[in-house]
Backbone atoms as SQL, in Angstrom:
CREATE TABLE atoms (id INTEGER PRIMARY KEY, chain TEXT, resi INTEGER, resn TEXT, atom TEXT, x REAL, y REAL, z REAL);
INSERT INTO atoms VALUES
  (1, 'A', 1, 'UNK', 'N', 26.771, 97.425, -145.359),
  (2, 'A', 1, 'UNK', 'CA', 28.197, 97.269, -145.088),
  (3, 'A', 1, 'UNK', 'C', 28.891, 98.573, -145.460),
  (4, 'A', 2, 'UNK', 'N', 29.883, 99.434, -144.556),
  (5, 'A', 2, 'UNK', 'CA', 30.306, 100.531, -145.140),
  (6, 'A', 2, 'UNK', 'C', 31.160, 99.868, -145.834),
  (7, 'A', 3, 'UNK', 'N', 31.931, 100.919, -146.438),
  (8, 'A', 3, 'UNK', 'CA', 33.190, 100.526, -147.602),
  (9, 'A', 3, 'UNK', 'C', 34.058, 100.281, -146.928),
  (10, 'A', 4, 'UNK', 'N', 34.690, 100.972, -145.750),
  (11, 'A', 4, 'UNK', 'CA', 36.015, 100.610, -145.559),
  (12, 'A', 4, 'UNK', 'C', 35.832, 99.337, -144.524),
  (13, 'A', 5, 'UNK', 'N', 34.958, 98.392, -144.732),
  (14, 'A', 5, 'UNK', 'CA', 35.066, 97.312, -143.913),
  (15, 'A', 5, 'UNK', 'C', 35.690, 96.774, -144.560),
  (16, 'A', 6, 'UNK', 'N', 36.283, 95.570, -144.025),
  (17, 'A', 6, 'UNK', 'CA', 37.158, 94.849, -144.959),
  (18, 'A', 6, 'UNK', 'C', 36.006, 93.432, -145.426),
  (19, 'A', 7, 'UNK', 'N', 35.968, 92.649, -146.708),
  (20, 'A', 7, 'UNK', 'CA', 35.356, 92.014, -147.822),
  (21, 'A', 7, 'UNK', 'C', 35.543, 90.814, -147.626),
  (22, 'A', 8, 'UNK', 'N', 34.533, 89.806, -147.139),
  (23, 'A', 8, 'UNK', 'CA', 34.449, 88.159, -147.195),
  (24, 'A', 8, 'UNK', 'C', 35.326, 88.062, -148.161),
  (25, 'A', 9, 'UNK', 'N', 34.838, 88.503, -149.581),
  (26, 'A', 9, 'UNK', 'CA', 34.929, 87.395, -150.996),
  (27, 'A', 9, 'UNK', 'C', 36.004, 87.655, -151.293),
  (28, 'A', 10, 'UNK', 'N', 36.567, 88.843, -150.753),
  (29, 'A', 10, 'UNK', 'CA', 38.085, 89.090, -150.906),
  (30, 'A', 10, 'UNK', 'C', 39.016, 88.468, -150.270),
  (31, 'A', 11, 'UNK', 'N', 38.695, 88.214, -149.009),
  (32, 'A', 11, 'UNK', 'CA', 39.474, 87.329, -147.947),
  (33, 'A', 11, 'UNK', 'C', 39.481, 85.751, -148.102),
  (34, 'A', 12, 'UNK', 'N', 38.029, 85.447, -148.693),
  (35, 'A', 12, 'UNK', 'CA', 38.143, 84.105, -148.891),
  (36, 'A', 12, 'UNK', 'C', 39.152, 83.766, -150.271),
  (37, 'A', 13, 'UNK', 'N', 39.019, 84.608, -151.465),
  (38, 'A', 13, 'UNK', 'CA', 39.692, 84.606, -152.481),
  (39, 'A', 13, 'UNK', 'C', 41.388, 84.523, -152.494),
  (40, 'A', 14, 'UNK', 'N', 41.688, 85.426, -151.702),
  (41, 'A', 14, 'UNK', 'CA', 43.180, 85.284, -151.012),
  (42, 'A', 14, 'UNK', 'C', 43.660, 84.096, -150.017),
  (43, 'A', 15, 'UNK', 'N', 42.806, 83.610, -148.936),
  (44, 'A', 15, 'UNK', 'CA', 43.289, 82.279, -148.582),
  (45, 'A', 15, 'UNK', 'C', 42.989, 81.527, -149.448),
  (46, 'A', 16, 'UNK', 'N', 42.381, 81.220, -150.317),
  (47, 'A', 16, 'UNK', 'CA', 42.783, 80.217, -151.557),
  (48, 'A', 16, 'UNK', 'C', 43.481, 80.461, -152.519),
  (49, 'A', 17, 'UNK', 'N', 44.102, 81.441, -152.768),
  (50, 'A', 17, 'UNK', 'CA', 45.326, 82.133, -153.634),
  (51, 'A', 17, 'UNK', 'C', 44.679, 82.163, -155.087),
  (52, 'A', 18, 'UNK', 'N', 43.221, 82.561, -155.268),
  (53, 'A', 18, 'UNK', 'CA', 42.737, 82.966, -156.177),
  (54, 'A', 18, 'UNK', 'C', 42.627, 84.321, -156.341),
  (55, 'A', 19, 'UNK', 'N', 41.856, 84.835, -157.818),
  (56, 'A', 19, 'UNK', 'CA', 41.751, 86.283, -157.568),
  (57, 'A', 19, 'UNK', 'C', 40.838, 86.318, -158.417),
  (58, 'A', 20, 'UNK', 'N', 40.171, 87.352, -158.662),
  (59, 'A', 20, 'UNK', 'CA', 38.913, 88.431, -158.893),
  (60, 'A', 20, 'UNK', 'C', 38.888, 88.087, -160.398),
  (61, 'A', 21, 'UNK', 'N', 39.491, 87.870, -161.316),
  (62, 'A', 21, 'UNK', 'CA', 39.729, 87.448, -162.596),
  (63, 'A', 21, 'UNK', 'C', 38.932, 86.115, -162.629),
  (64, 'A', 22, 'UNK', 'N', 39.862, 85.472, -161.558),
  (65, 'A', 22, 'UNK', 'CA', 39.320, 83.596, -161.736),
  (66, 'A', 22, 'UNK', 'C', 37.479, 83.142, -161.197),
  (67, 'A', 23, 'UNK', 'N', 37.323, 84.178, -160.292),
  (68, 'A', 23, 'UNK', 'CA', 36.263, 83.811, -159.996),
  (69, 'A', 23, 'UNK', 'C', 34.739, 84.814, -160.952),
  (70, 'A', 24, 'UNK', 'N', 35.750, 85.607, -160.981),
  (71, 'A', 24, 'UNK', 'CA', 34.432, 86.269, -162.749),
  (72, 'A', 24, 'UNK', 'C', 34.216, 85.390, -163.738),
  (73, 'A', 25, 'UNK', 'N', 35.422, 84.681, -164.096),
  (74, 'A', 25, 'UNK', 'CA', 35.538, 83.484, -165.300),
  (75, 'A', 25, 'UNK', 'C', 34.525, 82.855, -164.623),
  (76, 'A', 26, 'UNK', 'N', 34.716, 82.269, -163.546),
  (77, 'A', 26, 'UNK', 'CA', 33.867, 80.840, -162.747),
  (78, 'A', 26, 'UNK', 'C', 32.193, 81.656, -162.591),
  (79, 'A', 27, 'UNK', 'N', 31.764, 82.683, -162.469),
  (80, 'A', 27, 'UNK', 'CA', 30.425, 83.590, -162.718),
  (81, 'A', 27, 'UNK', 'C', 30.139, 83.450, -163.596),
  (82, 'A', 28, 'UNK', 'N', 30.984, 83.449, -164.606),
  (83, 'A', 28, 'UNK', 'CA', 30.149, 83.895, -165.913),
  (84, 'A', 28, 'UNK', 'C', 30.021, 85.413, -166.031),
  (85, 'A', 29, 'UNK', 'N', 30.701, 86.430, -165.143),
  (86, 'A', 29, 'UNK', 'CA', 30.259, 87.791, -164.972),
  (87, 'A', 29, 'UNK', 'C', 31.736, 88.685, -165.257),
  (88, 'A', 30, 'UNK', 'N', 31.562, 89.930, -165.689),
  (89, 'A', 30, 'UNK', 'CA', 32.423, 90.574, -165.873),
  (90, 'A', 30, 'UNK', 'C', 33.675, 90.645, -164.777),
  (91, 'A', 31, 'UNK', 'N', 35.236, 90.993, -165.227),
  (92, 'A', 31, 'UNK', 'CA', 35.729, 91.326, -164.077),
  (93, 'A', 31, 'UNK', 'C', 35.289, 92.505, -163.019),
  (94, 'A', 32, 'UNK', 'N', 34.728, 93.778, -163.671),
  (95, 'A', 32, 'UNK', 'CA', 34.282, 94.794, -163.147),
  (96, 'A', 32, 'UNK', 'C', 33.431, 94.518, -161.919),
  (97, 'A', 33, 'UNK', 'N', 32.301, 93.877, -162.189),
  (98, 'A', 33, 'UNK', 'CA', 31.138, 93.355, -161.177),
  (99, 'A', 33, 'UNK', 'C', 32.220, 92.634, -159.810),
  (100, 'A', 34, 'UNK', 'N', 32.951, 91.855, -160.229),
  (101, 'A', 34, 'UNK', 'CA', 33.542, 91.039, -158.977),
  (102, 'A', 34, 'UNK', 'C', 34.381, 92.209, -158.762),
  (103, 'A', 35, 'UNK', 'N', 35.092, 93.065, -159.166),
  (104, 'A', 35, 'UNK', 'CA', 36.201, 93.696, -158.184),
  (105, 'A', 35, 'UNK', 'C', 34.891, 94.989, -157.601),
  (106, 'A', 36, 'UNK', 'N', 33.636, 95.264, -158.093),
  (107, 'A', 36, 'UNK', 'CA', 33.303, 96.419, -157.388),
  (108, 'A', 36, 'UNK', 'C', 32.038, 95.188, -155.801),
  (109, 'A', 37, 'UNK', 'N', 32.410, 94.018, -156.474),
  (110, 'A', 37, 'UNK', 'CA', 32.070, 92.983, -154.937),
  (111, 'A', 37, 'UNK', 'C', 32.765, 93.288, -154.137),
  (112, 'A', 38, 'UNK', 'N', 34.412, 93.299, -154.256),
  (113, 'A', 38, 'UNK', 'CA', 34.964, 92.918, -153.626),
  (114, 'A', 38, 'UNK', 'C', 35.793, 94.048, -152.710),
  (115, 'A', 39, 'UNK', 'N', 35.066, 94.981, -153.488),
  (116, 'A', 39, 'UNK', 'CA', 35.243, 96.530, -152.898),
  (117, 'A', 39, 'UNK', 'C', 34.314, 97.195, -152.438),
  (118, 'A', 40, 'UNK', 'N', 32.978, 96.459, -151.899),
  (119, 'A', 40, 'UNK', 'CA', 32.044, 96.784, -151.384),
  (120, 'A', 40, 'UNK', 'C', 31.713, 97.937, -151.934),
  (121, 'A', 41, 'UNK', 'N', 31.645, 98.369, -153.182),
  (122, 'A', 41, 'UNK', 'CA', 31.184, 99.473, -154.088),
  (123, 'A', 41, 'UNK', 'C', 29.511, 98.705, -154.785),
  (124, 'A', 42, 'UNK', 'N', 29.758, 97.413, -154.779),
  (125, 'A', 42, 'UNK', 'CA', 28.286, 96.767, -155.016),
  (126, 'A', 42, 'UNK', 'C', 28.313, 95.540, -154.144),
  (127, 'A', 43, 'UNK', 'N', 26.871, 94.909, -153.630),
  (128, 'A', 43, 'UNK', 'CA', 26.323, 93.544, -153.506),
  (129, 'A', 43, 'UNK', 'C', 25.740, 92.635, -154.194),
  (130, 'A', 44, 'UNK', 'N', 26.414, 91.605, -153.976),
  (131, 'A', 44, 'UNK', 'CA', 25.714, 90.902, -154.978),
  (132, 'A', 44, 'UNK', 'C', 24.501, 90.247, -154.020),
  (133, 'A', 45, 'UNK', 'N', 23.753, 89.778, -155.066),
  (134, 'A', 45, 'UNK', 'CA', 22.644, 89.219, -154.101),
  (135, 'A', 45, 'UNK', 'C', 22.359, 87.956, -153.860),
  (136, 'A', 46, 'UNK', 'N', 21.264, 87.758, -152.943),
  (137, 'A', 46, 'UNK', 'CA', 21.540, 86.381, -151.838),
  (138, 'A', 46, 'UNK', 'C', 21.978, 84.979, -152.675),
  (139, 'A', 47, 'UNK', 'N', 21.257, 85.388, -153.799),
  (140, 'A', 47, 'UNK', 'CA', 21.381, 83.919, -154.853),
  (141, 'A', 47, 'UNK', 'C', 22.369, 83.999, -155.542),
  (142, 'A', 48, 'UNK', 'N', 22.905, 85.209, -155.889),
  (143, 'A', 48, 'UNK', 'CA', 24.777, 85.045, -156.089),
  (144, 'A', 48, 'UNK', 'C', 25.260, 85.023, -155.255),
  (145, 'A', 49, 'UNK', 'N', 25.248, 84.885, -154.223),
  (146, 'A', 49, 'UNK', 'CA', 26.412, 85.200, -153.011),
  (147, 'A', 49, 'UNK', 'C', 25.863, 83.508, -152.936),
  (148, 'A', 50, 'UNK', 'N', 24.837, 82.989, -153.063),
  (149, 'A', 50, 'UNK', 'CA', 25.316, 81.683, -153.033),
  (150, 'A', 50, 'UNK', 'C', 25.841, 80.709, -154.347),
  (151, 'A', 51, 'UNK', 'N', 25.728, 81.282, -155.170),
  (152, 'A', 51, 'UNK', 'CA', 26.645, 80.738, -156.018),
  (153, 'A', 51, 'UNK', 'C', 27.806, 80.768, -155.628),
  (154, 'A', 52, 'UNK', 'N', 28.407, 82.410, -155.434),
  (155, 'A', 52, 'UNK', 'CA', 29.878, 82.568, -155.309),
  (156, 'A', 52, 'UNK', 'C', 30.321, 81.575, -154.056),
  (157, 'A', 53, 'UNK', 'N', 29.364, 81.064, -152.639),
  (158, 'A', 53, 'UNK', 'CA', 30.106, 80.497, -152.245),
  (159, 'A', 53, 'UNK', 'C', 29.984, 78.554, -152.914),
  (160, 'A', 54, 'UNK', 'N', 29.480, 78.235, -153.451),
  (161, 'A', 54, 'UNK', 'CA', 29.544, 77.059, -154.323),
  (162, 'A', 54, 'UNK', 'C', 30.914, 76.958, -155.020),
  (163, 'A', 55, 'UNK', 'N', 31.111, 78.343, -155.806),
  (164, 'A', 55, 'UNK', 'CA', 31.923, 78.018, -156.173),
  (165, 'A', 55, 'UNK', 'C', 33.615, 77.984, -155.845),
  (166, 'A', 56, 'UNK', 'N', 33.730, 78.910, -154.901),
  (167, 'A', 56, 'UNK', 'CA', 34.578, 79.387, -153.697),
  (168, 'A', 56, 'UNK', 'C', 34.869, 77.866, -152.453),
  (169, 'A', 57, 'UNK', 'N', 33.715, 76.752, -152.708),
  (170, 'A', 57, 'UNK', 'CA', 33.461, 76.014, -151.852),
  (171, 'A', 57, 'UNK', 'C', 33.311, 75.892, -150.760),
  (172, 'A', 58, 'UNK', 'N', 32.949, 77.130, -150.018),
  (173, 'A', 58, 'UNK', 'CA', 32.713, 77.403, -148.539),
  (174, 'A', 58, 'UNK', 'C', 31.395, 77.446, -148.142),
  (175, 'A', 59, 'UNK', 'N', 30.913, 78.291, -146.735),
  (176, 'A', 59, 'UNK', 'CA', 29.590, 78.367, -146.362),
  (177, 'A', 59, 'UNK', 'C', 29.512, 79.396, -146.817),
  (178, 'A', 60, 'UNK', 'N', 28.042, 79.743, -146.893),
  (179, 'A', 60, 'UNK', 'CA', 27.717, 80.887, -147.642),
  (180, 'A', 60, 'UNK', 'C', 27.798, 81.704, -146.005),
  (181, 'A', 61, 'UNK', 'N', 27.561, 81.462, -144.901),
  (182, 'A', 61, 'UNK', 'CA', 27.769, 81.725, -143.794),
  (183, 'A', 61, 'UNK', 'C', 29.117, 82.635, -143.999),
  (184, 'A', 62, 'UNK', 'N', 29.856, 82.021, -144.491),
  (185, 'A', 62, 'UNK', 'CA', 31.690, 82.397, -144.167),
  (186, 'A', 62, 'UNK', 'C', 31.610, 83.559, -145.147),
  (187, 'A', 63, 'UNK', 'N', 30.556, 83.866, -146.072),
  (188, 'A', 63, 'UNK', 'CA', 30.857, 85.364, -147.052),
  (189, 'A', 63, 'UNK', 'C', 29.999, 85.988, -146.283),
  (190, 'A', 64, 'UNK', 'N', 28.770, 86.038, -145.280),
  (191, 'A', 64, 'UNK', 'CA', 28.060, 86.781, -145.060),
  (192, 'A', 64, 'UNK', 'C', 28.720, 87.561, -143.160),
  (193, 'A', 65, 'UNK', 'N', 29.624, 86.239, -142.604),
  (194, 'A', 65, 'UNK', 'CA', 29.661, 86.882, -141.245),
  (195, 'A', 65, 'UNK', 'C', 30.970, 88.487, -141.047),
  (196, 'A', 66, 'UNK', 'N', 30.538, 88.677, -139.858),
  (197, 'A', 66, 'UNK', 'CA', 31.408, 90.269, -140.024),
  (198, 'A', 66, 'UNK', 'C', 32.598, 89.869, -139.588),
  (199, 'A', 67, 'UNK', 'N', 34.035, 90.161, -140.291),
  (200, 'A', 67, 'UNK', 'CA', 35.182, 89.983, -139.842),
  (201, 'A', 67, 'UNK', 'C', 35.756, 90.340, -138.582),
  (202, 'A', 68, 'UNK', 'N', 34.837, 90.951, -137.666),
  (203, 'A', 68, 'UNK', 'CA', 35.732, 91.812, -136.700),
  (204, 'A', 68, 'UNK', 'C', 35.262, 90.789, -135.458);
């Protein structure tokens, strides 16, 4: 994914009017790790990305497809 694509976990996070804070709490993981997710500066991997969507409550489909 280049960087300036624009970010599932970010988009999904904003239509639910959550943010990057709430869903690190809900990880168990630093804020750092989720905002450099959500800035495509890192990936998380397949078995976090299905957590995150568990906990996000979506398809894991809906963090992996391309926005455009």
């Amino acid at each position: 994914m280049m960087k300036n694509e624009i970010n599932r976990i970010r988009i999904i996070l904003a239509e639910k009017g959550l943010t990057n804070k709430w869903l690190a709490e809900k990880m168990k993981k630093s804020p750092t790790t989720v905002s450099r997710w959500c800035t495509n500066e890192m990936q998380p991997s397949l078995e976090t990305l299905l957590d995150i969507a568990n906990v996000l409550e979506t398809d894991i489909k809906d963090l992996l497809r391309s926005s455009k």
